[in-house]
C-alpha positions, 0 to 999 in steps of 0.5 A: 760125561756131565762131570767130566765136561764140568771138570774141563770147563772150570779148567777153561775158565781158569785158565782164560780168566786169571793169569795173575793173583790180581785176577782173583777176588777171593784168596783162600788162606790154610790155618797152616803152611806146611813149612812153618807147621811148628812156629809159623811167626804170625806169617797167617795173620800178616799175609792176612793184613798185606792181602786186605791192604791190597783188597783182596777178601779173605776165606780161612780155610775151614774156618770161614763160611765161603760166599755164595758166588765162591760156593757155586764156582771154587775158581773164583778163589785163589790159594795162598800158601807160604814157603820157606826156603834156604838162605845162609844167615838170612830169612828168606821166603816165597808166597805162591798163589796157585789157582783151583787145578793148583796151577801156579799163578803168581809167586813173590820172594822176600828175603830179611837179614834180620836174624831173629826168626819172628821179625825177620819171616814177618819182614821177608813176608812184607818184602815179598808182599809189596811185590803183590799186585792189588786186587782187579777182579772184573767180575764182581756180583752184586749179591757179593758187593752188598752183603761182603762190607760187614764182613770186611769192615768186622774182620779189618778192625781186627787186623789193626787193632789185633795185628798190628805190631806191623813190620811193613806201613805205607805213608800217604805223606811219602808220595814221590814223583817223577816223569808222571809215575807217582812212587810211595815208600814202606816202611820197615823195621831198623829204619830200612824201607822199600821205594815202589812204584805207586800204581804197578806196586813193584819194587823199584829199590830197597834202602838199608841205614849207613853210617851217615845221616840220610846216606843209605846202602842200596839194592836196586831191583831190576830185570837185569839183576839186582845190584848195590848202590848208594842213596840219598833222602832229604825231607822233600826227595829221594835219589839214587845212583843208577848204574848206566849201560857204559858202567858209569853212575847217575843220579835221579832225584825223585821229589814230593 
């Protein structure tokens, strides 16, 4: 009966406590996803990477010793796998986030038209991961937040001088403005980047190279179905040409 009763509180608490991935602290990540089980094309030490940039603390699983709090609760973590999944001529892929009962919480797709299977999974893996919120755990004991630093800080140096032939980098000097919403770009390989919103960190755009100099294909993301679109960068702005409701086309100019 005890068990039991245990069992349905860690459901309850699971369930009410963290509707998102942001919700959770801790991210316990395998040695291996299942769909990557014969090459998986360092997406381990990537997701690693875009999770610490995002502040989430990481627990290999079998590998690293699980902090106290985590050991007396497994629900204050929650599971990262990725999963591969099909798409003609491109590398596609989704990162699911489930939770301790391994209900789904949060999953985000990325998908690359690099060929290559290395940079293309690694670019799909960003792509996705930019979508990922930052961690916004309320709950964070004090025993945690004064022995977790040395850890971090070990386990971050790492990751940039070991991880680094990064796919994804975020500038401080790309800020860009517009009705107070403050926008940041990634960049990607081959000179293409995504355009995000700063606080919400989803995608507003993605921008491909053309042609012509500061000319960009573009794919806007949005709610009603993600659409092309041309834009435009010059040293101090960005713009794009948004589709209105009556089909017509609208330039918005967003500016350091």
């Amino acid at each position: 009966m005890k068990n039991i009763l245990t069992v349905l509180l860690l459901t309850i608490f699971s369930l009410t406590k963290a509707q998102s991935v942001s919700d959770y602290k801790y991210i316990t990540v395998p040695r291996k996803f299942a769909d990557f089980d014969k090459n998986n094309y360092k997406l381990d030490a990537h997701l690693k990477m875009h999770l610490r940039k995002k502040n989430y603390e990481i627990v290999v699983e079998g590998v690293t010793e699980k902090p106290t709090d985590l050991k007396n609760n497994p629900c204050l973590a929650a599971k990262a796998n990725i999963e591969s999944m099909k798409s003609t001529f491109k590398n596609k892929l989704k990162v699911v986030f489930t939770d301790c009962n391994e209900n789904v919480i949060s999953e985000y797709e990325g998908i690359s038209s690099i060929k290559e299977f290395d940079k293309g999974y690694q670019e799909a893996l960003a792509i996705a991961m930019a979508k990922a919120p930052m961690q916004n755990a309320k709950e964070v004991p004090n025993t945690v937040q004064q022995e977790q630093p040395v850890t971090t800080t070990t386990n971050t140096t790492t990751t940039i001088t070991n991880e680094q032939p990064v796919i994804v980098s975020v500038s401080e000097n790309k800020i860009y403005s517009l009705n107070g919403q403050k926008y940041e770009v990634a960049t990607l390989s081959q000179g293409s980047f995504i355009f995000m919103n700063r606080e919400t960190a989803q995608i507003v755009a993605q921008f491909y190279p053309s042609s012509q100099k500061n000319v960009y294909h573009v794919t806007v993301i949005s709610p009603k179905g993600n659409y092309q679109t041309i834009g435009f960068v010059s040293e101090n702005e960005i713009s794009i040409d948004y589709q209105t409701a009556d089909k017509t086309w609208t330039k918005t100019t967003y500016t350091k």
